[in-house]
C-alpha positions in Angstrom: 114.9 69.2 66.4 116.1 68.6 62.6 118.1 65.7 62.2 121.8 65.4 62.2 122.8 66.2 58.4 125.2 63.6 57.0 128.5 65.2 56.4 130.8 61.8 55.8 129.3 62.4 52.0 129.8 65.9 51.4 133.1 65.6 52.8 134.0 62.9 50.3 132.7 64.5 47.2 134.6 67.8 48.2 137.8 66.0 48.7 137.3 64.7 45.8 136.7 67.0 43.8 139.7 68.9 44.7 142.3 67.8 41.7 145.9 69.1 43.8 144.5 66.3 46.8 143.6 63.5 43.8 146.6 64.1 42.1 148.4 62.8 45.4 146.6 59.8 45.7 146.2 56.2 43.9 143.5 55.3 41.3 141.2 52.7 43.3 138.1 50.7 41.5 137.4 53.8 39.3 138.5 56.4 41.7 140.5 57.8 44.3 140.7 55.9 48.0 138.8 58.0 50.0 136.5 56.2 52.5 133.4 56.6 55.0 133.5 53.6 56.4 136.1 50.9 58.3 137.4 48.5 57.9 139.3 49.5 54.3 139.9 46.2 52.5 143.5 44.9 52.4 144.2 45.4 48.9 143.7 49.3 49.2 146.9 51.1 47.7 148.4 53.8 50.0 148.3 56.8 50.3 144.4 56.4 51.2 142.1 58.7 53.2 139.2 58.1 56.3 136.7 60.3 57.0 135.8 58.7 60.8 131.9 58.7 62.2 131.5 61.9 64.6 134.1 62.1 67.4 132.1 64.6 69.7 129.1 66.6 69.2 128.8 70.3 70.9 125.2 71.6 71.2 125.5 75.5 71.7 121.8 76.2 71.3 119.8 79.8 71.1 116.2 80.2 72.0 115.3 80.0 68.3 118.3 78.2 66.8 120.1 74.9 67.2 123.7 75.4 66.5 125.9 72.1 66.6 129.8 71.8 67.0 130.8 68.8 65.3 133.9 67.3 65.1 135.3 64.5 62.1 138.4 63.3 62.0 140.0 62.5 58.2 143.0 60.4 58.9 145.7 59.9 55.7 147.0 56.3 56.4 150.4 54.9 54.7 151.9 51.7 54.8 154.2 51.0 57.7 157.7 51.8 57.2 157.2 53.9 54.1 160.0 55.7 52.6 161.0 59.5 52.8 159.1 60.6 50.2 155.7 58.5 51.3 156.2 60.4 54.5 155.8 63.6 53.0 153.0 63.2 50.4 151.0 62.0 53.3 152.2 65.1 55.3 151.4 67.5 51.9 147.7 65.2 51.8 146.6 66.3 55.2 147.8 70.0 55.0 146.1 70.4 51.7 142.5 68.8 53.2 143.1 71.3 56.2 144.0 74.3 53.8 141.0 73.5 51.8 138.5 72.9 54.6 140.1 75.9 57.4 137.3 79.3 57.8 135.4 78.0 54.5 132.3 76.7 55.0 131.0 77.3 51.6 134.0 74.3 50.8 131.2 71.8 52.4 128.2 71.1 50.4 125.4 69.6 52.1 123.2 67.3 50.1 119.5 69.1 49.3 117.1 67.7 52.4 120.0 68.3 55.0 120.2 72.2 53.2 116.7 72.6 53.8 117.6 72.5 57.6 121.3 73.5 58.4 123.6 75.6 57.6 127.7 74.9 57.3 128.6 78.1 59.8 132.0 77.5 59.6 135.0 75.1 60.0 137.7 75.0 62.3 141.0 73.0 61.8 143.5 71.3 63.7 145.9 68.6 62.9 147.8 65.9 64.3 151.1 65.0 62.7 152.9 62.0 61.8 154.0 59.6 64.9 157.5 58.7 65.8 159.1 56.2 64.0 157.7 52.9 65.6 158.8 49.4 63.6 155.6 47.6 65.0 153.3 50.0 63.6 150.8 48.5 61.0 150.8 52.2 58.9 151.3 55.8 59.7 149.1 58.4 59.4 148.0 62.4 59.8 145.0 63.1 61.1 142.7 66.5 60.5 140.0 67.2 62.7 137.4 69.4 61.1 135.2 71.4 63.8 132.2 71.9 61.6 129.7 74.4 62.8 126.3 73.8 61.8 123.2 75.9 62.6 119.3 75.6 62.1 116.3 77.4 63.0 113.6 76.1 65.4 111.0 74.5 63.5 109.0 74.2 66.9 
């Protein structure tokens, strides 16, 4: 069985590289704050962006093929609290990642030694809007799920 490609890097380069979702978010140490990994550090400005590990893997194999459901979650965090207008850039943020990433596959590029092995199939998107007001909430957020499906031949 091929390995597991890494997707938390493709994701971020394609996200980045997509000018109408940078436009809407903060310069941050030379770029835009789009992370892979938690905990962000304190003094990241909001809006900022998560791509989370795996949240469920889905193994729909054929006899010759290995085709993988996987599922990453992007969440687009604000501060607690923010005003009207911080409530709807990070509402216009997470339909624009879900716009770009929703039936087009050829949005995600792999890096070269996962290509070699899988295929991006396709994407499937669903979202999960902003949460009721709540004053003890640390920061708000909308969260994409991204149902990647991935497929690879038998090299057995």
């Amino acid at each position: 069985m091929a390995t597991l490609p890494d997707l938390d890097a493709p994701l971020r380069a394609a996200i980045l590289n997509d000018s109408s979702i940078t436009a809407l978010l903060p310069i941050y140490k030379n770029s835009h704050p789009v992370f892979t990994k938690r905990p962000v550090r304190k003094d990241t400005p909001a809006p900022y962006i998560v791509i989370h590990q795996n949240n469920n893997l889905t193994h729909n194999d054929g006899v010759n093929d290995q085709r993988i459901t996987v599922d990453k979650e992007l969440t687009i965090y604000d501060a607690a609290n923010p005003p009207p207008e911080g409530w709807r850039k990070i509402d216009q943020i997470g339909r624009l990642i879900a716009t770009r990433f929703h039936r087009k596959p050829r949005n995600l590029v792999l890096n070269t030694a996962d290509a070699a092995h899988w295929k991006v199939i396709d994407i499937r998107v669903t979202t999960r809007g902003l949460p009721p007001f709540d004053v003890l909430a640390q920061n708000v957020g909308f969260t994409v799920v991204l149902s990647i499906i991935l497929a690879s031949k038998n090299t057995q």
